[in-house]
C-alpha positions in Angstrom: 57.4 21.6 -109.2 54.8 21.8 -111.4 51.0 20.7 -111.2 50.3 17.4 -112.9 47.3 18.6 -115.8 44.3 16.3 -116.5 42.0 16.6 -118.6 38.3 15.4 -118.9 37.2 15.0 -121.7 33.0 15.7 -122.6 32.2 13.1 -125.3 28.3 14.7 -125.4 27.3 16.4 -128.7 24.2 19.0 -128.9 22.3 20.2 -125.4 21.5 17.7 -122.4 18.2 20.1 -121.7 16.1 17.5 -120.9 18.5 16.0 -118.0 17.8 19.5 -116.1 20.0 20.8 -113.8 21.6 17.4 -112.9 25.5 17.7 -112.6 26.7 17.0 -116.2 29.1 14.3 -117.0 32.5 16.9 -116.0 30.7 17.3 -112.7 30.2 13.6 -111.9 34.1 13.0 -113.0 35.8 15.8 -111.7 33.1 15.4 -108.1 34.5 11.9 -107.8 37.8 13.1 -108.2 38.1 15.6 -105.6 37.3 14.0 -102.3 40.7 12.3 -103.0 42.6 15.4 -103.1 44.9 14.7 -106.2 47.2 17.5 -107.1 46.2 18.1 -110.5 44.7 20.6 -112.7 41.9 19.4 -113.8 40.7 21.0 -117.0 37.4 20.8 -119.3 37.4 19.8 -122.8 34.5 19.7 -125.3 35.3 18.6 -128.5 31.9 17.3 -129.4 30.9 20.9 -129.0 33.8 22.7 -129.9 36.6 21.0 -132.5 39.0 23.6 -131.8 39.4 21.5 -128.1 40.6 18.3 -129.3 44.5 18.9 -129.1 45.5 16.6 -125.7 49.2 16.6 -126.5 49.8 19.1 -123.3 48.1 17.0 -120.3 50.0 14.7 -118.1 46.3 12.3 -118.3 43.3 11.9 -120.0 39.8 10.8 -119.2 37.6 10.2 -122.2 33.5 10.3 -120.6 30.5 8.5 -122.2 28.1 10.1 -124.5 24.7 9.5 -126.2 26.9 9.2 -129.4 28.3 5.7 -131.2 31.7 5.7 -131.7 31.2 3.9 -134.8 29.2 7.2 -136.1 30.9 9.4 -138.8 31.2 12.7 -137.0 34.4 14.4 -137.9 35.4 14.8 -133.8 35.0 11.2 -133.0 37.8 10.7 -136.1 39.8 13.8 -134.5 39.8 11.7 -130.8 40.6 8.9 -132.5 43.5 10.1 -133.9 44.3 11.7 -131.0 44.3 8.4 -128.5 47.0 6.9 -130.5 49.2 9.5 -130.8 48.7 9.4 -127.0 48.8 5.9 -127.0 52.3 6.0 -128.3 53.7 8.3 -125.5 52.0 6.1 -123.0 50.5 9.1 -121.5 48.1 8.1 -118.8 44.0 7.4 -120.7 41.1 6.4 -118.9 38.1 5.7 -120.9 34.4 5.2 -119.6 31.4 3.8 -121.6 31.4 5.3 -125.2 35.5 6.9 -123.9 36.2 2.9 -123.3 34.4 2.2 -127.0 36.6 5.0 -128.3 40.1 3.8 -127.5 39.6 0.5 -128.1 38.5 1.0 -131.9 41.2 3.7 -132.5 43.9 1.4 -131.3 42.7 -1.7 -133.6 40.0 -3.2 -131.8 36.4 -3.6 -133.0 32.9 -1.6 -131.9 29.4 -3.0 -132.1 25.6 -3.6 -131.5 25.5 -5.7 -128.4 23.2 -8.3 -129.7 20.9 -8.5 -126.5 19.8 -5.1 -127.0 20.5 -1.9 -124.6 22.0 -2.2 -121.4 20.4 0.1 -118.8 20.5 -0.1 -115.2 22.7 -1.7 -112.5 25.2 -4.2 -113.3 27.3 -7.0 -111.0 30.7 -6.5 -112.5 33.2 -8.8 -112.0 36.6 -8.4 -111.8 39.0 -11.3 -112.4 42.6 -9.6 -112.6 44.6 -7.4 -110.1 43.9 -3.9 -109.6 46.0 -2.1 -107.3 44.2 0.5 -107.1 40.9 -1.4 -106.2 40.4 -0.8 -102.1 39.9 -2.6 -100.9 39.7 -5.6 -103.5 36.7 -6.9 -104.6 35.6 -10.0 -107.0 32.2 -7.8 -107.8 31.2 -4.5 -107.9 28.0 -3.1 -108.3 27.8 -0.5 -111.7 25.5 1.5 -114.0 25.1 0.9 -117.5 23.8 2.6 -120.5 24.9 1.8 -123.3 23.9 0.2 -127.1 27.3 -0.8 -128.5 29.9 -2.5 -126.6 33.6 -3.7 -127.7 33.7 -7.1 -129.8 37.2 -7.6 -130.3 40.1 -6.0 -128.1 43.2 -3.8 -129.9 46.4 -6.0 -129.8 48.0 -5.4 -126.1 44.9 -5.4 -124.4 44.1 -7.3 -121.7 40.2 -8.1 -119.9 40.3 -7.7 -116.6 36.2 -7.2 -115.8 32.8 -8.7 -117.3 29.1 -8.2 -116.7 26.2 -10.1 -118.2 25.9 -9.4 -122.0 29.1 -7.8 -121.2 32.6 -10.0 -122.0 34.7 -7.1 -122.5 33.2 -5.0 -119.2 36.7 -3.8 -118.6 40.2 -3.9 -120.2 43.7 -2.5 -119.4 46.9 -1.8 -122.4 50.2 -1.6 -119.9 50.1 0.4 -116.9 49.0 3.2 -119.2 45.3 2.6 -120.2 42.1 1.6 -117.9 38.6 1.2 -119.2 35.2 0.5 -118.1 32.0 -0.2 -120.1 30.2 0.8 -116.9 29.8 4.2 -115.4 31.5 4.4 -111.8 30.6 7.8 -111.9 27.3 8.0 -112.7 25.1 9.0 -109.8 21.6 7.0 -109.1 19.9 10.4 -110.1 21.7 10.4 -113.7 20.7 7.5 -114.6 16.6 7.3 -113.2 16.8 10.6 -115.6 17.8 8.9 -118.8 15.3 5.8 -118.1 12.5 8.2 -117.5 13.4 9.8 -120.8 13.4 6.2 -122.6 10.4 5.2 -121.0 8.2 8.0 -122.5 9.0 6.9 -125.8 6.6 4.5 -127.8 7.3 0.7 -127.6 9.8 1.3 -124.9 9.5 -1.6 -122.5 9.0 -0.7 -118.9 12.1 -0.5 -116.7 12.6 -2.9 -114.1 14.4 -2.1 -110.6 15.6 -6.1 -110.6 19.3 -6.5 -110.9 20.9 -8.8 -112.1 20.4 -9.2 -115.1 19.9 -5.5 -116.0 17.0 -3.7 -117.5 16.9 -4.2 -121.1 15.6 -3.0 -124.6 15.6 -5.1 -127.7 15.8 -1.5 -129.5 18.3 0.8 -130.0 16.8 4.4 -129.0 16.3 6.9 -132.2 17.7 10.0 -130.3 20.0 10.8 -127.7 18.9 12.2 -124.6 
């Protein structure tokens, strides 16, 4: 019988210098992965850095990771994933989408992408869940997230359904069939990750200070000029 192939997809154009040696957004997935002991192969794609990656038709699942990028931007591999996530879409191959990967499935099936109009979301988020998930356990009403993130989804593609929301957050989670899962938030982000991006954000002028409170999240009325 053959091993089940997955593979993780690295949304992240450009280098991530200035994050140091911190595991990398692979790492964090992959790492979270393991201590379950799934039999797959687990494989590493990086079509943001490499076009040549973006052909998924061969895995048995997909995970789609965040990124500094906007889905809404007009970068020639975020059109290629789209593309690709519906023809997925239409075998009903397993895809599971986090931050900018949740963003990026729901615009390329239909649904819509944009400015969330309190401003960036940074920081830890009560996320609550108000549908059955199976594989939530045990169950929970409210789990405790990261966020980081500009643009959220505004409208959901046809089929979708909400299953999680966060302050500023309505869409925080949605699920298409027994196919898709996605999560605004960043399950896999580790404490470390995210103090690094803040500390990047706070050394830039005008940036409000960040606030350990939570909730409601840290926020900043501005969008940031550059990526990490």
């Amino acid at each position: 019988m053959s091993i089940p192939s997955l593979a993780i997809v690295v949304c992240v154009p450009g280098p991530r210098d200035r994050l140091g040696d911190l595991p990398d957004e692979y790492e964090q997935i992959a790492g979270g992965l393991t201590p379950h002991g799934a039999p797959w192969r687990i494989v590493r794609l990086d079509p943001a850095r490499n076009p040549d990656e973006i052909p998924l038709q061969g895995f048995d699942a997909v995970v789609f990771s965040g990124s500094p990028s906007s889905v809404n931007d007009p970068d020639p591999w975020i059109a290629a994933l789209m593309a690709q996530v519906r023809e997925l879409h239409a075998r009903q191959v397993p895809m599971v989408g986090i931050c900018f990967g949740h963003q990026l499935i729901a615009k390329a099936l239909g649904g819509e992408v944009g400015a969330n109009p309190d401003g960036l979301i940074a920081g830890p988020v009560a996320v609550h869940w108000h549908a059955d998930a199976p594989w939530m356990q045990p169950a929970r009403q409210e789990v405790i997230l990261r966020a980081m993130h500009h643009d959220q989804v505004l409208r959901l593609p046809a089929g979708a359904e909400v299953i999680a929301e966060a302050a500023h957050c309505p869409i925080g989670a949605y699920r298409i069939g027994e196919h898709v899962l996605c999560t605004q938030h960043h399950p896999e982000m580790p404490g470390s990750h995210l103090n690094a991006i803040l500390d990047i954000l706070e050394r830039r002028p005008g940036r409000l200070a960040r606030r350990s409170s939570m909730p409601p999240a840290p926020r900043w009325r501005n969008r940031p000029t550059a990526s990490w």
